[in-house]
C-alpha positions in Angstrom: 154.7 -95.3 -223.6 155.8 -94.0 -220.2 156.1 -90.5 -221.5 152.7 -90.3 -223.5 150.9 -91.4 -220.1 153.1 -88.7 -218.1 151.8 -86.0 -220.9 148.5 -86.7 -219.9 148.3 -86.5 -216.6 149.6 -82.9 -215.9 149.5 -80.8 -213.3 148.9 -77.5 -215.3 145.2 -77.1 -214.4 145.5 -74.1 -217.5 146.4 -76.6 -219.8 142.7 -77.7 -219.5 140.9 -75.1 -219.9 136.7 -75.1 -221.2 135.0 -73.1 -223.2 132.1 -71.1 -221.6 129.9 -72.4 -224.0 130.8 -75.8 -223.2 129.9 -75.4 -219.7 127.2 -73.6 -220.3 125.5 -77.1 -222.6 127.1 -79.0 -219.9 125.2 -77.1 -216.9 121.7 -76.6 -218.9 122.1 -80.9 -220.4 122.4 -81.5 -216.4 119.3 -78.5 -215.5 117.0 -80.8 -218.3 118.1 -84.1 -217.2 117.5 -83.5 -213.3 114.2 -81.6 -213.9 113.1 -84.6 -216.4 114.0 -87.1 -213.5 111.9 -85.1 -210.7 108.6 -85.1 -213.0 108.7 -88.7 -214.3 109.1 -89.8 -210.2 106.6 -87.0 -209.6 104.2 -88.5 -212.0 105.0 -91.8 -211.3 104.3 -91.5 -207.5 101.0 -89.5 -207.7 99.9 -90.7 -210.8 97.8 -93.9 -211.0 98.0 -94.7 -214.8 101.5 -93.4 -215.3 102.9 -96.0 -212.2 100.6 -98.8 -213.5 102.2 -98.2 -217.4 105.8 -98.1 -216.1 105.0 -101.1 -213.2 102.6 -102.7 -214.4 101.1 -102.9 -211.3 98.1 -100.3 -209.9 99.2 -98.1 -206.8 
């Protein structure tokens, strides 16, 4: 058990190596996700039927 946990945890930073196109999904899922947050606050804040659909409330 001892040795399975020590095989995981190496030092060898080459050992874990990415593919450029996983980084590449990686950066451009975290590009849409951020730039999805921004508008639904910037609609949300300056938007009085958007904020009164997600609150319930009117601004």
């Amino acid at each position: 058990m001892k040795d399975d946990i020590n095989s995981l945890l190496t030092d060898n930073p080459d050992s874990l190596k990415w593919s450029e196109n996983q980084v590449f999904w990686m950066g451009s899922a975290l590009i849409f996700f951020n730039l999805v947050l921004m508008c639904s606050l910037s609609f949300y804040w300056m938007n009085p039927s958007f904020h009164q659909y997600i609150s319930g409330k009117p601004l």
